[in-house]
VOVEXZA-34746 format. One record per residue (C-alpha): residue number from 1; residue in one letter; chain; y, z, x. Coordinates in nm, 4 decimals. Layout:
N
<atom NUM, 'A', 'A', <Y, Z, X>>
...
***
This chain:
216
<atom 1, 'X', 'A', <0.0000, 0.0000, 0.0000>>
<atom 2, 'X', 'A', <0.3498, -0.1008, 0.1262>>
<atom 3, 'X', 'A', <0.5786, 0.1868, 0.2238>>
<atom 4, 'X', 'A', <0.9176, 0.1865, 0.1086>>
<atom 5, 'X', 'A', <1.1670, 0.0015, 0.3131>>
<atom 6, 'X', 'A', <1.4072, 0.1795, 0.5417>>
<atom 7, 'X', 'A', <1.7116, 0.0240, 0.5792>>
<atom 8, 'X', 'A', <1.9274, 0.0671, 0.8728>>
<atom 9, 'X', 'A', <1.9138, 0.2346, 1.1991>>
<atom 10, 'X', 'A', <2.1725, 0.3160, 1.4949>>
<atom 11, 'X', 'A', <2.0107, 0.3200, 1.8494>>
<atom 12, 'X', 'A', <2.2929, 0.4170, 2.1319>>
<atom 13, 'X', 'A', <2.0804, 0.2751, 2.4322>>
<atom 14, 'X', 'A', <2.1992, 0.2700, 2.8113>>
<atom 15, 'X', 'A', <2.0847, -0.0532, 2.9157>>
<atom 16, 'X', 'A', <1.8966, -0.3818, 2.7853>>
<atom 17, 'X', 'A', <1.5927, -0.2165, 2.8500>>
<atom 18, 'X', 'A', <1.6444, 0.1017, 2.7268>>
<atom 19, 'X', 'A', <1.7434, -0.1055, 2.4128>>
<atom 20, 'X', 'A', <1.4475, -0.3067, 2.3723>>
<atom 21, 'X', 'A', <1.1833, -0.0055, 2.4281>>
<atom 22, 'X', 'A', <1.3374, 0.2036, 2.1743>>
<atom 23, 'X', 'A', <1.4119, -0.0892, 1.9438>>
<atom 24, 'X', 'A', <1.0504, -0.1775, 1.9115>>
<atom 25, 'X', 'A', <0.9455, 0.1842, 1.8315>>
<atom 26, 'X', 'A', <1.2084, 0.1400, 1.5636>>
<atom 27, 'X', 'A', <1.0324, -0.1539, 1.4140>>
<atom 28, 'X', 'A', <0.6875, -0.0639, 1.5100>>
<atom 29, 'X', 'A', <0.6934, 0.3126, 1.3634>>
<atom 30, 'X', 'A', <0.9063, 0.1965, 1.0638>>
<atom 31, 'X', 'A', <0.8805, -0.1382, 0.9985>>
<atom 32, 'X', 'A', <0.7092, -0.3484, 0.6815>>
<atom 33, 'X', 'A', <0.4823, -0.5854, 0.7377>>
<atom 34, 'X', 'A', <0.5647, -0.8738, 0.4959>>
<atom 35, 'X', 'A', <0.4472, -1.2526, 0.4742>>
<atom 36, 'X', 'A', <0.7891, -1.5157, 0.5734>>
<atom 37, 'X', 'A', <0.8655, -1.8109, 0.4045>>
<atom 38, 'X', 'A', <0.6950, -2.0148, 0.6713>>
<atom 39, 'X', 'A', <0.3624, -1.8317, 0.6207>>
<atom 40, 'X', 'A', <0.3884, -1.5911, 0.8881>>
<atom 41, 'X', 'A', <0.2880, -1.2012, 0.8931>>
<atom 42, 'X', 'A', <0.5688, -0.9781, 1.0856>>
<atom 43, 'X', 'A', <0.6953, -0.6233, 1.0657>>
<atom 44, 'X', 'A', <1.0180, -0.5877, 0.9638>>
<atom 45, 'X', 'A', <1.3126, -0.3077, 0.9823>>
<atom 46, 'X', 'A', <1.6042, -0.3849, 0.8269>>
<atom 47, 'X', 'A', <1.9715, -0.3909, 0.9738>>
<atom 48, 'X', 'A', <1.8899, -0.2121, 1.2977>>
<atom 49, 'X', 'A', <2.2295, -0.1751, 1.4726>>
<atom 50, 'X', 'A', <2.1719, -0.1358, 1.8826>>
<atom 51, 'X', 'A', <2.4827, -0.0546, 2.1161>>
<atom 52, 'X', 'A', <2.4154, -0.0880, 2.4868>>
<atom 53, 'X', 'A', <2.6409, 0.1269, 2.7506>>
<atom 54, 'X', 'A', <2.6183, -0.0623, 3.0376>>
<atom 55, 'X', 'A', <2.4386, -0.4299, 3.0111>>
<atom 56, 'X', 'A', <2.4355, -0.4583, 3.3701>>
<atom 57, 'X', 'A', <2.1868, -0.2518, 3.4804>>
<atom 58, 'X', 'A', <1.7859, -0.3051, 3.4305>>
<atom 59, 'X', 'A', <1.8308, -0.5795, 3.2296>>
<atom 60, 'X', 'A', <1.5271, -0.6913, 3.2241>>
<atom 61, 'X', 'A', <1.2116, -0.4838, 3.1152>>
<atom 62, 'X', 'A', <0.8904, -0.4942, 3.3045>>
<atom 63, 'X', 'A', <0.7343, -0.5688, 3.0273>>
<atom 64, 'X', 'A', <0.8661, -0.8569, 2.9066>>
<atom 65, 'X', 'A', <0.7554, -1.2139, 2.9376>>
<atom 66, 'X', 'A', <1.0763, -1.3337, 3.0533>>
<atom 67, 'X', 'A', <1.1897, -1.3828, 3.4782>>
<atom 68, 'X', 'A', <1.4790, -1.4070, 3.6357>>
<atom 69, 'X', 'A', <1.5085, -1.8268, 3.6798>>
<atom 70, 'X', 'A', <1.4156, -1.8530, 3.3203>>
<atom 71, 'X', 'A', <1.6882, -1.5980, 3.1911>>
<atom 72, 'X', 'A', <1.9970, -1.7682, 3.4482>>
<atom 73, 'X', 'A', <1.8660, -2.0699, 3.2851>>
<atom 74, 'X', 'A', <1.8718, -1.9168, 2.9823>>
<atom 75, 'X', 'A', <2.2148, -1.7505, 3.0109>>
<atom 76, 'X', 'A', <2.3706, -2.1072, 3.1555>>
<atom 77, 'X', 'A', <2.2861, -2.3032, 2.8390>>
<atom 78, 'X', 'A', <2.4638, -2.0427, 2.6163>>
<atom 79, 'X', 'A', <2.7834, -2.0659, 2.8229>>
<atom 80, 'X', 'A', <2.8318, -2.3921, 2.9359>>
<atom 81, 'X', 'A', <2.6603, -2.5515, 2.5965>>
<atom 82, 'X', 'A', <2.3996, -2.7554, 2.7921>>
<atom 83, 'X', 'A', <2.0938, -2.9010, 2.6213>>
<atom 84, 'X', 'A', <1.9332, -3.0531, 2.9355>>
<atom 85, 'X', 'A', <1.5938, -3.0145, 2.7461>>
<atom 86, 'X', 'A', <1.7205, -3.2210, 2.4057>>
<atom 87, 'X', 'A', <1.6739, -2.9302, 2.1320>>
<atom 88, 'X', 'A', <1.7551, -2.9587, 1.8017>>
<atom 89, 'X', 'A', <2.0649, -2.7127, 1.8965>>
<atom 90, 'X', 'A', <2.1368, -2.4506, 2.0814>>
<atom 91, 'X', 'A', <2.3620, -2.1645, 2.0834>>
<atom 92, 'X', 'A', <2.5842, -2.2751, 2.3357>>
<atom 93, 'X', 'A', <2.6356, -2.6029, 2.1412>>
<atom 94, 'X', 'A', <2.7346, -2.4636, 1.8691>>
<atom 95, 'X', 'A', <2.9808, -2.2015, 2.0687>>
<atom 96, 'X', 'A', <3.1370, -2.4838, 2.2822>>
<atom 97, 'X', 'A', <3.1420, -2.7497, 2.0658>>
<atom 98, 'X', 'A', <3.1149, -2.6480, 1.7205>>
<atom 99, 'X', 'A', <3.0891, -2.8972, 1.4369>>
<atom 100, 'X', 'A', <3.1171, -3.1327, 1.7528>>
<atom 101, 'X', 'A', <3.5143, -2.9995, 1.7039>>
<atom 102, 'X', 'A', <3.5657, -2.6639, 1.8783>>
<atom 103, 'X', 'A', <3.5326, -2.4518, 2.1849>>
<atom 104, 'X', 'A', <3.5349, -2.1279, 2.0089>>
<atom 105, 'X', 'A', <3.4860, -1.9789, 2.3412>>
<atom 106, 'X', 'A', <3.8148, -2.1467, 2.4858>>
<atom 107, 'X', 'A', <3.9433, -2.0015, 2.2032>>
<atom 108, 'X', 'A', <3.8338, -1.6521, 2.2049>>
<atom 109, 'X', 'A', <3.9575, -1.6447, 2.5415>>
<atom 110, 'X', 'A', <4.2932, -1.7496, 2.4437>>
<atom 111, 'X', 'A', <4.3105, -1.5360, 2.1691>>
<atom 112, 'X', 'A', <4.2508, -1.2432, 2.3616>>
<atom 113, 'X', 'A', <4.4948, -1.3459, 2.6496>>
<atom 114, 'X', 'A', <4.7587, -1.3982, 2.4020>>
<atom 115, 'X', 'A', <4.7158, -1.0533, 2.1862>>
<atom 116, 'X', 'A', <4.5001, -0.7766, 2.3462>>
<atom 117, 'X', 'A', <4.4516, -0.6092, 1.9814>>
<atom 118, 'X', 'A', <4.3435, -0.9710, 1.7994>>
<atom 119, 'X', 'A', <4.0765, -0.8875, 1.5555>>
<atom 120, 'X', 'A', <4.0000, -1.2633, 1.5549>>
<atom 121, 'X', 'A', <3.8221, -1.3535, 1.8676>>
<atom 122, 'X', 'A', <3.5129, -1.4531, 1.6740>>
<atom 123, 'X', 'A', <3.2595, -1.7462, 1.7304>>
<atom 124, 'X', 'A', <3.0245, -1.8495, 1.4875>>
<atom 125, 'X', 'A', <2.6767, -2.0675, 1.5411>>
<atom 126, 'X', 'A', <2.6065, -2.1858, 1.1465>>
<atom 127, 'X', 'A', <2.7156, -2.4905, 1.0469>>
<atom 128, 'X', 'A', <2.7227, -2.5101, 0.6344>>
<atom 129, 'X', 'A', <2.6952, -2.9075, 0.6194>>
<atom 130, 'X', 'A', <2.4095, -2.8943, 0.8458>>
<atom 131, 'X', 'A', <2.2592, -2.5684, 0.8205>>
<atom 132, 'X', 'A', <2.1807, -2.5563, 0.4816>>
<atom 133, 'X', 'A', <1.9680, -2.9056, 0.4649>>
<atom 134, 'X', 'A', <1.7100, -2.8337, 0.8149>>
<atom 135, 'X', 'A', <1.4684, -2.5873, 0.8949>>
<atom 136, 'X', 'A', <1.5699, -2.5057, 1.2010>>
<atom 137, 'X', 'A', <1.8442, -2.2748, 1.2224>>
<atom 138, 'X', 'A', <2.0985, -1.9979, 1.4138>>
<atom 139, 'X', 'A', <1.9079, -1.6928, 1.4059>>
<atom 140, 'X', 'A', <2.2489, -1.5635, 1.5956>>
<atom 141, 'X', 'A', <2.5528, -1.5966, 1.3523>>
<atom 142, 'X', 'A', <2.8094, -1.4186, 1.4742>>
<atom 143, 'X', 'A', <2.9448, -1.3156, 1.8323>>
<atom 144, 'X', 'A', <3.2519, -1.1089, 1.7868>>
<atom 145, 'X', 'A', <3.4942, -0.9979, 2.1143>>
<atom 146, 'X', 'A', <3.7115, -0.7151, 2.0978>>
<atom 147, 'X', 'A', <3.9899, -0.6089, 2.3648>>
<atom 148, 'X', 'A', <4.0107, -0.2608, 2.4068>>
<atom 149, 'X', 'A', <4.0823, 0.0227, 2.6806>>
<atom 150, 'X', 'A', <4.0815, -0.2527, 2.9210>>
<atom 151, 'X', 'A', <3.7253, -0.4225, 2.8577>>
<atom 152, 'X', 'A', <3.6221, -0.6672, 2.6425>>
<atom 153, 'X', 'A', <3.3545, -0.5422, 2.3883>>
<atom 154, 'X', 'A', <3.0798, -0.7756, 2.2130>>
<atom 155, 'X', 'A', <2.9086, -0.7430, 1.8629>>
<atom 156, 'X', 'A', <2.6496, -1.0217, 1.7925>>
<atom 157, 'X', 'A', <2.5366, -1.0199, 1.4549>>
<atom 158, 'X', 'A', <2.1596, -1.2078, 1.3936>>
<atom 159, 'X', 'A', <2.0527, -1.2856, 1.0630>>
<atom 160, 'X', 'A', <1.7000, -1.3046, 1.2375>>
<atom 161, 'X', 'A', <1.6212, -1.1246, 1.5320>>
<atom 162, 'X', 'A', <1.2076, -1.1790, 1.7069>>
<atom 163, 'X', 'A', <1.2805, -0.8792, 1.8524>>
<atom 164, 'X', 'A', <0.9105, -0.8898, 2.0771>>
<atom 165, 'X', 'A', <1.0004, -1.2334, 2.2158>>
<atom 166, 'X', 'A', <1.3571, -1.2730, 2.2187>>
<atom 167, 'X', 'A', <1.5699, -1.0036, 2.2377>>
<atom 168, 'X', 'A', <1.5299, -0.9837, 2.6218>>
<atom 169, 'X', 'A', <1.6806, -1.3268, 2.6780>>
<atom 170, 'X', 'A', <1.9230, -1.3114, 2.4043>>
<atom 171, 'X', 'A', <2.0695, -0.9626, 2.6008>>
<atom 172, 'X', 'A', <2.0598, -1.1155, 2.9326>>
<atom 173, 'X', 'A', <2.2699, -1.4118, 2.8075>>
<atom 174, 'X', 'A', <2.5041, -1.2391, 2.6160>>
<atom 175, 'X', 'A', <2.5521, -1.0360, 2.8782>>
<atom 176, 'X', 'A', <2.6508, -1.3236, 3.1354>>
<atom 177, 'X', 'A', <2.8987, -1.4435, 2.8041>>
<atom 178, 'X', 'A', <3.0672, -1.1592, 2.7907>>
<atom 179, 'X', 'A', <3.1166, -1.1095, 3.1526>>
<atom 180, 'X', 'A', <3.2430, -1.4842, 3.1079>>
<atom 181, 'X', 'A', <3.4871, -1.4089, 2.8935>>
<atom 182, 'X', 'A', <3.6141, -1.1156, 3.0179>>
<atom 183, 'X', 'A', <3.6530, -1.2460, 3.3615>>
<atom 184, 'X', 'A', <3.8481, -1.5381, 3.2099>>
<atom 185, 'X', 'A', <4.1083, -1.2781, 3.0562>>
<atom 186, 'X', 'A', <4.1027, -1.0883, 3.3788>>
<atom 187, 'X', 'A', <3.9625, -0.7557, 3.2309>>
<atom 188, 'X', 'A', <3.6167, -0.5833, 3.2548>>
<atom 189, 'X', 'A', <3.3083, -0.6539, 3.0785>>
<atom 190, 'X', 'A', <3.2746, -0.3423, 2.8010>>
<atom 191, 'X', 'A', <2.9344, -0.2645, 2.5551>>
<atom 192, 'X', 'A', <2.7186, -0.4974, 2.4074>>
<atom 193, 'X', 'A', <2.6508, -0.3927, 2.0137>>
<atom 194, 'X', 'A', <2.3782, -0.5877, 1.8483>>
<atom 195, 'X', 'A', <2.3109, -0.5916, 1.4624>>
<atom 196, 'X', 'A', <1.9717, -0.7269, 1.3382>>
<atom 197, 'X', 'A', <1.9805, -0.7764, 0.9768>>
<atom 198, 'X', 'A', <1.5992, -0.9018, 1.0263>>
<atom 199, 'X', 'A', <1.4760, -0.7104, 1.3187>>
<atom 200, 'X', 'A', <1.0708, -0.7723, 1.3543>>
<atom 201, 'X', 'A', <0.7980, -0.8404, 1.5734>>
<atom 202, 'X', 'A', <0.5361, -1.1427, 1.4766>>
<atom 203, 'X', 'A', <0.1741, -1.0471, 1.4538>>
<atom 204, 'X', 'A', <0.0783, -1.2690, 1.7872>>
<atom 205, 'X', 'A', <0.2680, -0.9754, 1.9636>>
<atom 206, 'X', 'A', <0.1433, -0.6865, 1.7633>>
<atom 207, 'X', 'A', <-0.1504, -0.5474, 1.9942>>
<atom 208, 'X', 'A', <0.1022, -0.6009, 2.2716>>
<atom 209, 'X', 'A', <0.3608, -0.4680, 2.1272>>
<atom 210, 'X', 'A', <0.1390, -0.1734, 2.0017>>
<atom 211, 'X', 'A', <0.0171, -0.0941, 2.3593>>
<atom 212, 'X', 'A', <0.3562, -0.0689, 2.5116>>
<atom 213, 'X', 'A', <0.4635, 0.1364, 2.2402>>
<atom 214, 'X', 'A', <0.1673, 0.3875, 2.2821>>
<atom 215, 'X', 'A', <0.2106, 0.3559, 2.6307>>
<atom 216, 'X', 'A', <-0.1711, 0.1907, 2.6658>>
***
């Protein structure tokens, strides 16, 4: 019998790591396991709000699939908007040259040069005209810069977030687009805050998943 659903959770982790590990007990101890529209069984927790410290420091956790040439690549594509490899999108497409029409990167970092308290220094990945008539879609919506107390901060908001298999990547390349930006503006890189409406793990991962979390 299905337990009720818990809805939302704030995790105030010290690094990427740190994040991941306890985000996965999140999902794992708390989680639903329903059936997605594409057929697929994951475990779900809903809205699960992570704020990382310092996204600098053991970024990447041992046990993750992901290495260091495949997250710089990674990283490169979301800030430069590269798709050497042809994909239907990808993230940094749709933050450089959104709608093939704006660098909404260029202009985050103009906004924030010109007004250090702008609460409009937002970039956003979904495309109504196109989004709404494929099946493959942003997972990451939203990536929202504040200036404040001399760093720049970043909230990313995913509507769907494989936290198992991507979250690793998705914090390592944030975290080189942030320290983008805020090098452009000429102040620090601040926290990273991430909210997953649709935070879950697919069932290919669950036995991994479960021995990391019981520390097999």
């Amino acid at each position: 019998m299905m337990q009720d659903t818990v809805i939302g959770r704030i995790i105030r982790a010290h690094t990427i790591s740190d994040a991941w590990y306890r985000g996965l007990n999140v999902i794992w101890d708390h989680g639903n396991v329903i059936t997605d529209e594409r057929g697929s069984q994951i475990k779900e927790y809903l809205n699960l709000m992570v704020v990382i410290e310092d996204p600098y420091r053991d970024e990447i956790p041992a046990d993750s699939a992901w290495n260091q040439e495949r997250l710089d690549e990674y990283a490169k594509q979301l800030i430069t908007g590269e798709n050497v490899q042809d994909f239907e999108y990808t993230y940094g497409q749709r933050l450089r040259n959104w709608d093939e029409q704006v660098d909404q990167i260029a202009y985050v970092i103009d906004k924030l040069k010109d007004n250090g308290t702008s609460r409009r220094a937002t970039a956003v990945t979904w495309i109504p005209t196109v989004d709404t008539h494929v099946d493959e879609v942003p997972c990451m919506i939203i990536d929202d810069f504040k200036l404040r107390d001399g760093k720049v901060h970043l909230t990313t908001v995913f509507r769907s977030h494989d936290f198992a298999g991507a979250y690793p990547a998705n914090l390592y390349g944030l975290s080189r687009l942030l320290k983008y930006v805020a090098e452009q503006v000429g102040v620090s890189a601040g926290t990273i805050t991430t909210v997953s409406i649709s935070a879950h793990i697919y069932d290919h991962d669950w036995e991994k998943i479960e021995n990391i979390v019981k520390g097999v």
